[in-house]
NUKE-418371 format. One record per residue (C-alpha): residue in one letter; chain; x, y, z. Coordinates in pm, 1 decimal. Each point is the difference from the previous one (the first is absolute). Last residue first. Example, Ala and Ser with C-alpha at 12.3 -4.5 7.8 and 13.67 -1.06 7.14 Angstrom:
BEGIN
<site S,A,<1367.0,-106.0,714.0>>
<site A,A,<-137.0,-344.0,66.0>>
# end
This chain:
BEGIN
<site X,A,<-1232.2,2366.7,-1626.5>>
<site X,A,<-194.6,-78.4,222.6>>
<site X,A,<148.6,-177.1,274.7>>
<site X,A,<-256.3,-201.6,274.9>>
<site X,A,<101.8,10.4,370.1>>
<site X,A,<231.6,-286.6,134.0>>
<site X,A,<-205.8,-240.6,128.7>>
<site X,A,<-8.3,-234.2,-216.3>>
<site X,A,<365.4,33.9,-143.5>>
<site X,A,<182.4,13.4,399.2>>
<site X,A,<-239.4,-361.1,54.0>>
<site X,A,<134.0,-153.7,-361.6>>
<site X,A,<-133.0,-295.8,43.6>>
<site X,A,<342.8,-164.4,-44.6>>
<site X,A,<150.4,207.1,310.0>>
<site X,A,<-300.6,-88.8,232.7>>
<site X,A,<24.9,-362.0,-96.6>>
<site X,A,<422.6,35.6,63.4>>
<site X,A,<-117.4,171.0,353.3>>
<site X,A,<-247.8,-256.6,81.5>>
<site X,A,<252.2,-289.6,-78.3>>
<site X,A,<271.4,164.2,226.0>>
<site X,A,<-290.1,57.3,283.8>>
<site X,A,<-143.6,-358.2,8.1>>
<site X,A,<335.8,-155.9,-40.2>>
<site X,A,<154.2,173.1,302.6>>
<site X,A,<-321.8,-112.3,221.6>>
<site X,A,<1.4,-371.9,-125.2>>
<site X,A,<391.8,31.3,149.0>>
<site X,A,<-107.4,161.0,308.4>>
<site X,A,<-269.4,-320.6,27.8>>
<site X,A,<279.9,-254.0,-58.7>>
<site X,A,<188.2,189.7,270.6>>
<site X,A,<-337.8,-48.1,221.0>>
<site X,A,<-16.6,-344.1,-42.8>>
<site X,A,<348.2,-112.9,93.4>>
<site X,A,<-51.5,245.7,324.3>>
<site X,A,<-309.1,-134.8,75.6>>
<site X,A,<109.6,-417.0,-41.7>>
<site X,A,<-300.4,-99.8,151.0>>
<site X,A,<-43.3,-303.2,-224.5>>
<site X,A,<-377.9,28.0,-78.9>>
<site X,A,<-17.4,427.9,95.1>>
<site X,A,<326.2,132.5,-127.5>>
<site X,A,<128.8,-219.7,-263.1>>
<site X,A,<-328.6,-129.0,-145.0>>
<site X,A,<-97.3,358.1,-8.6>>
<site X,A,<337.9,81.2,-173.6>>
<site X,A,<-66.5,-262.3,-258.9>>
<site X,A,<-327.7,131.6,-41.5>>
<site X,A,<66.7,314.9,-121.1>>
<site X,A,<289.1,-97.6,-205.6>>
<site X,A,<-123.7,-261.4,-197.8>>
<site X,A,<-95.2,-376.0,3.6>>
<site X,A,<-151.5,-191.1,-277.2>>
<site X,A,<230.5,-295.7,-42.8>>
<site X,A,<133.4,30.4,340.8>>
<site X,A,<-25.3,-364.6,22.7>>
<site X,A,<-365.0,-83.0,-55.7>>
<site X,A,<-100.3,331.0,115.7>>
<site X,A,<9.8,310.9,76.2>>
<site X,A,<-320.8,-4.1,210.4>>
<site X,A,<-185.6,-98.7,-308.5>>
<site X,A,<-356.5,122.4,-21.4>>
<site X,A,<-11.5,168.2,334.2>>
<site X,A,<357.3,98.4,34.0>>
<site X,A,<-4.9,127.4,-306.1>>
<site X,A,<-315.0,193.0,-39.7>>
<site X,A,<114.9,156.5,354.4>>
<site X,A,<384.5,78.5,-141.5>>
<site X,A,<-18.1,404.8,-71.8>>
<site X,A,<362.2,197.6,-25.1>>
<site X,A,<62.6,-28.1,-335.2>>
<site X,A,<-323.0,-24.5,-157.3>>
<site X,A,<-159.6,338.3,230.8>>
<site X,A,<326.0,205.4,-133.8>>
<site X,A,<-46.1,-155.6,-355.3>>
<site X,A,<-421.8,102.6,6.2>>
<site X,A,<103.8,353.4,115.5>>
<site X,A,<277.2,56.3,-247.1>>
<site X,A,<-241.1,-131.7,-344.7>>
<site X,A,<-286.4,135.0,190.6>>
<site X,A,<81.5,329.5,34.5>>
<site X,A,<225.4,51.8,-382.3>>
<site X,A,<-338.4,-144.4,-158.6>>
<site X,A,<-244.0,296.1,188.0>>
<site X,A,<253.9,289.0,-97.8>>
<site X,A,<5.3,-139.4,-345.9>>
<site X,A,<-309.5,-67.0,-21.5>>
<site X,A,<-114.1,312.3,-239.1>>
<site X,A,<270.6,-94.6,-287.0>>
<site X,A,<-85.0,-371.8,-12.5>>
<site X,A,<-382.9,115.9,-46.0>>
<site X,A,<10.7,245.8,-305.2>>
<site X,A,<243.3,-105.2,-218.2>>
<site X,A,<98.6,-398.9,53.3>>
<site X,A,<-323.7,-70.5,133.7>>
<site X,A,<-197.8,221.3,-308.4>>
<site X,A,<249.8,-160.9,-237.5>>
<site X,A,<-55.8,-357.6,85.8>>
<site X,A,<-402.8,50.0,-45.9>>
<site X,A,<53.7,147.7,-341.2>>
<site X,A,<-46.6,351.9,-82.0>>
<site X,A,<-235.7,81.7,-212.8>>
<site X,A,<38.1,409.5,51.3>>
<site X,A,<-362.3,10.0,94.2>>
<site X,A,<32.7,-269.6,296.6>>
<site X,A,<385.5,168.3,65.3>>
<site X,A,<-225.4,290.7,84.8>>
<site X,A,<-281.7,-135.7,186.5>>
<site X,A,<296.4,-203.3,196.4>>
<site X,A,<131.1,400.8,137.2>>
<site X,A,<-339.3,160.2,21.3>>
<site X,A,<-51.8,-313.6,274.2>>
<site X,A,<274.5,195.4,236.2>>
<site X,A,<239.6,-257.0,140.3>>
<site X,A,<-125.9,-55.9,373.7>>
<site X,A,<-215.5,-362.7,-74.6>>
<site X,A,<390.6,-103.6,-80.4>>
<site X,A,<184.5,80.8,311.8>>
<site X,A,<-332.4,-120.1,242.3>>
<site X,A,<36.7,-352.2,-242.0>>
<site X,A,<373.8,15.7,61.9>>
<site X,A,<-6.9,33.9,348.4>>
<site X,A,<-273.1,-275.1,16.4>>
<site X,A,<149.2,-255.7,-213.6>>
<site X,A,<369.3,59.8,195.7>>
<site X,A,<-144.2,-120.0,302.4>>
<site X,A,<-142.8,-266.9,-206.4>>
<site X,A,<262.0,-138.0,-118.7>>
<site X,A,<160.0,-112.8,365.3>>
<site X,A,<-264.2,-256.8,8.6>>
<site X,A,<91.9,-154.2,-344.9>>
<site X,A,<384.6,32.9,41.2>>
<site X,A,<-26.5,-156.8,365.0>>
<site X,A,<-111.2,-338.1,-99.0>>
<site X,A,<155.7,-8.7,-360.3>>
<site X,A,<332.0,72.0,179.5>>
<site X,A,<-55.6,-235.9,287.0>>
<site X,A,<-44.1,-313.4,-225.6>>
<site X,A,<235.7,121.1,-260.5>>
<site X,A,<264.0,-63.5,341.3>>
<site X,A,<-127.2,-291.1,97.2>>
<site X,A,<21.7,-175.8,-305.4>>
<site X,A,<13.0,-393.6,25.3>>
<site X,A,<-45.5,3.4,418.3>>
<site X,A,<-310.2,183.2,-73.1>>
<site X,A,<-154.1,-145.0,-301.7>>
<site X,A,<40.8,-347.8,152.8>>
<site X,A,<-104.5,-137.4,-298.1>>
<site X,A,<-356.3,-254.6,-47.8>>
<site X,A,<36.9,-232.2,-254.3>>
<site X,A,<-162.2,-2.6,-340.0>>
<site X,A,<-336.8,-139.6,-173.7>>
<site X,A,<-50.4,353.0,-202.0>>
<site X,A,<-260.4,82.7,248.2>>
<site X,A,<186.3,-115.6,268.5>>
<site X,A,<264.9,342.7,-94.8>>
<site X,A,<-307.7,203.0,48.1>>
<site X,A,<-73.1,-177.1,361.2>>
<site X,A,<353.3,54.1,75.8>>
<site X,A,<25.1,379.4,-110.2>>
<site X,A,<-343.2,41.4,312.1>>
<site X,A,<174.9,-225.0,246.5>>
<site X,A,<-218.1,-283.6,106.8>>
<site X,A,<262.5,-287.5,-201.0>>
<site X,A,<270.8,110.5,248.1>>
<site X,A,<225.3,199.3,-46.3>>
<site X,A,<-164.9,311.4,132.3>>
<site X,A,<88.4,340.6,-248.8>>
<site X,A,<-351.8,107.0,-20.1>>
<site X,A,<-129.9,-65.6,316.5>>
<site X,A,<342.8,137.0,167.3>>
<site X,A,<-154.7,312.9,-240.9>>
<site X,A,<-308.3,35.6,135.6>>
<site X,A,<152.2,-10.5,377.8>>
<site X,A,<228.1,259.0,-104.4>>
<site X,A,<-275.7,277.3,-15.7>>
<site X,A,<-161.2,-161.9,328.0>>
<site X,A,<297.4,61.8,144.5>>
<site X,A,<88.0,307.9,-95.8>>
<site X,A,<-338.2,175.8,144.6>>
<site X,A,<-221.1,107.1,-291.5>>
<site X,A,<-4.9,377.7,-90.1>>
<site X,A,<312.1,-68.3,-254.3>>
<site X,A,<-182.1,-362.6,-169.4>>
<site X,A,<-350.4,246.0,-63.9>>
<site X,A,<173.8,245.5,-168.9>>
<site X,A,<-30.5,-177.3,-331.2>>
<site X,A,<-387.7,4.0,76.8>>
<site X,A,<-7.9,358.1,39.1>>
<site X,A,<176.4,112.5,-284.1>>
<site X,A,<-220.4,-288.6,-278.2>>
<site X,A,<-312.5,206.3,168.4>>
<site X,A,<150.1,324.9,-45.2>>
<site X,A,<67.3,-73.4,-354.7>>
<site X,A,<-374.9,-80.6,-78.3>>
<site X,A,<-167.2,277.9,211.1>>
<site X,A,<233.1,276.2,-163.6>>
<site X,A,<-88.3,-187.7,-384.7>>
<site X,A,<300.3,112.5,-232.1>>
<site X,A,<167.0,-319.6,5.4>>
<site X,A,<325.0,37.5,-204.8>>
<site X,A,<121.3,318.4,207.2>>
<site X,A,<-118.9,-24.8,378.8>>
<site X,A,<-12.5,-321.0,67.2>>
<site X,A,<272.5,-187.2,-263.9>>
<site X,A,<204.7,276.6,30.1>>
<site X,A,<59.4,-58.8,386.5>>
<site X,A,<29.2,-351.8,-35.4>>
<site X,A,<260.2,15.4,-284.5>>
<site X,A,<158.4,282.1,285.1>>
<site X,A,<12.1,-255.1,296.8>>
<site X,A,<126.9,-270.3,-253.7>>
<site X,A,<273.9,234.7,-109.1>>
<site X,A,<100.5,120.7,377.4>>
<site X,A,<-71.0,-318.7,238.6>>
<site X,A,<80.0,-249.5,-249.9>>
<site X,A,<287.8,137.6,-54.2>>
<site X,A,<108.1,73.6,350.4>>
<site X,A,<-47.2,-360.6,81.9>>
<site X,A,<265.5,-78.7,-252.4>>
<site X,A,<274.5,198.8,86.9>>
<site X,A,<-79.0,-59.2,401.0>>
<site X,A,<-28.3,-349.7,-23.5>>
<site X,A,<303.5,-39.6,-204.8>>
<site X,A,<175.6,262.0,184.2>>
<site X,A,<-67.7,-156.4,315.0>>
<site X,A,<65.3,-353.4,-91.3>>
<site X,A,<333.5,74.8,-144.6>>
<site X,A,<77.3,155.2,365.0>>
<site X,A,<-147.0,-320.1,161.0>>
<site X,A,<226.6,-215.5,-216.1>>
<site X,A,<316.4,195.7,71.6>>
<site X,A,<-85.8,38.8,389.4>>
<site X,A,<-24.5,-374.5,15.0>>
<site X,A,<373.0,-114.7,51.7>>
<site X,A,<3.1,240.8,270.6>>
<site X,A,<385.4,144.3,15.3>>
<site X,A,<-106.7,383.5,-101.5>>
<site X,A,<-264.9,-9.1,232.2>>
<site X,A,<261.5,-103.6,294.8>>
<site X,A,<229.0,250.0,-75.8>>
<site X,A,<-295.0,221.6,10.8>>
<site X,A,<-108.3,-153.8,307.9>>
<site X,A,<329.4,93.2,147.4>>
<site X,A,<67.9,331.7,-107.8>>
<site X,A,<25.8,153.6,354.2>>
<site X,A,<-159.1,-227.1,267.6>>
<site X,A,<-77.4,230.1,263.7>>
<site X,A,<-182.5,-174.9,282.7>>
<site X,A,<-364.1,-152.3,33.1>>
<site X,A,<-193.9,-113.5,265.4>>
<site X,A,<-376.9,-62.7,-152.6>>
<site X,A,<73.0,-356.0,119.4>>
<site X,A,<-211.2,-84.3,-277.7>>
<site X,A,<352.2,119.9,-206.6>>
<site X,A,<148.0,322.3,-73.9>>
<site X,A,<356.8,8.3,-164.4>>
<site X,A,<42.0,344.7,-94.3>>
<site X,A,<89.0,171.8,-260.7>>
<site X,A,<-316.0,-39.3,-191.2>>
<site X,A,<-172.6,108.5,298.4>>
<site X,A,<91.6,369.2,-0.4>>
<site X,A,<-91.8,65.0,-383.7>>
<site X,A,<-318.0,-223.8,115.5>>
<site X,A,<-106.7,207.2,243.6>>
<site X,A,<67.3,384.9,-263.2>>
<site X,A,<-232.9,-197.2,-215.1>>
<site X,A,<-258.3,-21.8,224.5>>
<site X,A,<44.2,334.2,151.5>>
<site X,A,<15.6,124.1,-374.1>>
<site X,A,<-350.9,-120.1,-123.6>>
<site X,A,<-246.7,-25.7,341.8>>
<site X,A,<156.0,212.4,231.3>>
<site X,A,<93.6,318.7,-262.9>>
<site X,A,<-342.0,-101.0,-250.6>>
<site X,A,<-197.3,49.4,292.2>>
<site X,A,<169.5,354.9,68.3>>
<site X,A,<2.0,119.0,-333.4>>
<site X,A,<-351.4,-94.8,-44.0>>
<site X,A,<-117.8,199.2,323.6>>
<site X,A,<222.4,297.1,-78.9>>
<site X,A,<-122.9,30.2,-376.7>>
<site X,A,<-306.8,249.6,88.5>>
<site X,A,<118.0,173.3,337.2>>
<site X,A,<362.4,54.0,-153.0>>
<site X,A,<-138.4,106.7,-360.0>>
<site X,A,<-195.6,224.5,162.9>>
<site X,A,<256.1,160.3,225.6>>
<site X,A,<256.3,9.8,-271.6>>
<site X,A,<-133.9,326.0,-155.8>>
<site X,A,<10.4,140.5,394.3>>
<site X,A,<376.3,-20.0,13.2>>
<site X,A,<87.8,205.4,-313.2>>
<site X,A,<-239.6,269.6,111.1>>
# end
């Protein structure tokens, strides 16, 4: 009896399990191996021990790039979460017209269906430094100079670029979040008076919570280890001035060819991903949410 409850669950999950085995911990389980190793384009490699952490520890730039990657990170994830969920209100809560806020969804999602490189296209337009660049012609305007936006502030550059895509991931699984609340619940606080601030403070905050404790940990997992918008914008650049973690160890690993070197820098993107998603998990309140309800 005991066996055949598990047969289900074995035919149903065993496919997922098994993808998520080679293609999430064999991965990981490589670069655990690597990172003590000193594998080169040779693709020979022998047991290195701690040596490339050593040698992390001793890169003059590691300090900047780590700064970088919280900055980025921090700030990214703002944009992503509260400017996901201002977008998400705006659509479904202040404009009560379906068709209306549906349209305004589907054109912000426009920049995530698009390949990357047409997305970042737009915005090397709009940073150039020349006096064609979209900011420059504004700044002409006003009889100005052109700046070299990109070399000035790489690293705002990046975080305004990826911050507005990134939002609307968290648009749509707040919109789908919000259109669930029960409408008996707003016709109420409509009756009671109740101010605009109240009803998201009271009614929607509450019913998210699940929804904003997803894409606050899935949209920093995805930040810390993603480098595309980066590389294509940017590519680190000038002078490690917007370079993190990500793509420092695939500038390691597949410009230099420095596996090993890359692959402990990975391990140590790895250990950060799962500390901070345990301390995220542990200020959400995970154990709280879905422990089952006390009545007292």
């Amino acid at each position: 009896m005991q066996k055949s409850k598990w047969k289900l669950p074995a035919v149903m999950l065993g496919p997922f399990l098994l993808l998520i085995l080679l293609f999430f911990f064999l991965p990981v389980l490589l670069i655990a191996v690597l990172a003590f190793t000193n594998m080169d384009s040779a693709m020979r490699w022998e047991f290195h021990g701690l040596e490339n952490f050593r040698k992390m520890i001793a890169d003059p730039n590691i300090g900047l790039i780590l700064k970088n990657t919280a900055v980025y990170v921090g700030f990214t994830l703002l944009i992503n979460v509260f400017f996901g969920f201002f977008l998400a209100l705006f659509t479904t809560y202040f404009i009560q017209r379906e068709s209306l806020g549906l349209f305004f969804r589907t054109v912000w999602m426009l920049p995530r269906i698009s390949p990357p490189v047409v997305y970042v296209l737009l915005w090397l337009w709009f940073f150039d430094p020349s006096e064609y660049g979209i900011l420059n012609s504004f700044r002409s305007l006003f009889g100005l100079p052109p700046e070299p936006w990109l070399n000035a502030g790489p690293m705002p550059a990046v975080i305004v670029a990826n911050g507005l895509i990134g939002a609307s991931f968290g648009m749509i699984i707040f919109s789908s979040a919000i259109k669930s609340i029960p409408k008996e619940r707003f016709f109420a606080a409509d009756v009671d008076g109740a101010s605009h601030w109240s009803v998201i403070k009271d009614i929607i905050f509450p019913a998210i919570r699940w929804p904003f404790m997803f894409v606050t940990i899935w949209q920093f997992l995805s930040l810390l280890t993603s480098y595309e918008y980066i590389l294509l914008l940017t590519d680190g650049g000038p002078l490690y001035g917007s370079e993190v973690l990500a793509l420092y160890s695939y500038h390691k690993a597949f410009q230099h060819f420095e596996f090993g070197y890359g692959s402990a820098v990975s391990l140590i993107l790895v250990i950060i991903a799962v500390v901070c998603s345990l301390l995220l998990w542990r200020f959400f309140g995970m154990k709280r949410m879905m422990g089952s309800a006390k009545i007292e």
